[in-house]
C-alpha positions in Angstrom: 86.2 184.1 153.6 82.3 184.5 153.5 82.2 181.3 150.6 84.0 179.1 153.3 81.4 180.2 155.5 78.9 179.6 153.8 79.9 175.9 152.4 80.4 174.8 156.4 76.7 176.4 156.7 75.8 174.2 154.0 77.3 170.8 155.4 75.9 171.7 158.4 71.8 172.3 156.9 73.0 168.6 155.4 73.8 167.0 158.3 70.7 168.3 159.6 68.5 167.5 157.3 69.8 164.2 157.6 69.0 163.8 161.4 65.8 165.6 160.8 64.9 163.0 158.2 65.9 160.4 160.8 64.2 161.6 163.8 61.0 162.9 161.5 58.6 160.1 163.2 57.6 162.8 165.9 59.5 162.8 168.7 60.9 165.7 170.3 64.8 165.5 169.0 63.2 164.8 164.9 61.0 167.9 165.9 63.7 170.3 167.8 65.8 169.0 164.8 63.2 170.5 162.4 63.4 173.2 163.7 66.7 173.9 163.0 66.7 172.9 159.9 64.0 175.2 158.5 66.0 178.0 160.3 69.0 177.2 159.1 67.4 177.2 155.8 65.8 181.4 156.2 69.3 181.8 156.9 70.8 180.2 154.0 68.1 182.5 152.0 68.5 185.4 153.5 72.6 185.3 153.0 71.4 184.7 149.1 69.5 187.7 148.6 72.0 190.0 150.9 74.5 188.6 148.0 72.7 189.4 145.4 71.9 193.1 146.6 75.7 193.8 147.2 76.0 192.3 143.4 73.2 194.7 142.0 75.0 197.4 144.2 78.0 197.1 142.5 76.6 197.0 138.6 74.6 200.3 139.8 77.4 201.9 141.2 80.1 200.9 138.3 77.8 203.5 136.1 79.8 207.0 136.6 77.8 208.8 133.8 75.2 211.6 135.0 71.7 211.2 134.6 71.5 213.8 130.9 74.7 211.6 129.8 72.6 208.4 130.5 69.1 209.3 128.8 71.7 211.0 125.5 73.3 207.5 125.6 70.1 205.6 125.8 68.5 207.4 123.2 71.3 206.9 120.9 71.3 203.3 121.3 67.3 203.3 121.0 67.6 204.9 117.6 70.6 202.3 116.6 68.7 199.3 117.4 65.7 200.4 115.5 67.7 201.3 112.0 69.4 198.1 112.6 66.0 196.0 112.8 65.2 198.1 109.9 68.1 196.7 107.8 67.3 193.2 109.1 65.8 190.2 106.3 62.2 191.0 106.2 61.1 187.7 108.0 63.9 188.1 111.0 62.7 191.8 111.0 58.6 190.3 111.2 60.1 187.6 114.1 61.9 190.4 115.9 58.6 193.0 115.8 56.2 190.2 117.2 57.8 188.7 119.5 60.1 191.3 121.3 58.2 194.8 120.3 54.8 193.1 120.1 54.9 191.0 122.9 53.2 187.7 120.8 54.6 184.4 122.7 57.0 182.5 119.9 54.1 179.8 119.5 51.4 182.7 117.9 54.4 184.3 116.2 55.6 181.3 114.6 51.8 180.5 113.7 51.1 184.5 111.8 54.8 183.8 110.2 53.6 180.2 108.6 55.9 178.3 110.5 57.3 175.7 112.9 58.2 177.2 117.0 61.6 176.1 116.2 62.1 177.0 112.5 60.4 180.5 114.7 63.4 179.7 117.1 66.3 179.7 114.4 65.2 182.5 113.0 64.8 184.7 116.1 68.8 183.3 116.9 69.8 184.5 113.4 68.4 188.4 114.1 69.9 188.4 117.5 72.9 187.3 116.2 72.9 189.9 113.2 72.4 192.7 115.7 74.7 192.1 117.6 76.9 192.4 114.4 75.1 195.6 114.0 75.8 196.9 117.2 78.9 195.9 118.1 80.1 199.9 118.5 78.0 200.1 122.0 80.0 197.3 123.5 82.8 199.0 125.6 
């Protein structure tokens, strides 16, 4: 119901914008049409970010564990992704330190490693992808 709303909101800002467009050489119909139109528009982005509150509502309110059952949880994972990077190739272990735990942009990282940004690149999609592997017990 609310996406049918909001699709005839949006051929309506259209047709608005259109007019507005037309009637933009200053008279008082282009100008009262402007108007409009840049109301309409608050609207439209107001509706947006109400949507994507009620969406962050309901990924914080999915989580059912208590707050010690959380930070035990967290922690586990914490240690699990550090022995992972640990077993990791020693150059996708070096491009995983600087870039994610270091905080180097994939330009300097790629320079201290002797290489290209997207030989850097590959390499950084290689470790991701071998953690992943690695971790594939905390994905319920």
């Amino acid at each position: 119901m609310q996406d049918n709303a909001d699709f005839e909101q949006e051929i309506a800002l259209q047709r608005l914008q259109k007019k507005a467009q037309r009637g933009a050489d200053g008279t008082a119909e282009g100008m009262r049409l402007s108007k409009k139109w840049v109301r309409l528009n608050a609207h439209r982005a107001d509706s947006r970010r109400r949507k994507r509150e009620r969406s962050y509502a309901r990924c914080r309110g999915s989580a059912q564990m208590t707050t010690p059952d959380l930070v035990a949880v967290e922690q586990e994972l914490g240690q699990s992704i550090q022995q992972s990077i640990r077993r990791l190739p020693p150059r996708e272990r070096k491009a995983v330190r600087l870039h994610f735990l270091g905080g180097v942009s994939k330009k300097a990282a790629a320079a201290r490693l002797g290489t290209s940004v997207p030989t850097f690149e590959k390499l950084l999609k290689a470790a991701i992808g071998r953690l992943r592997v690695m971790l594939e017990s905390f994905r319920d």
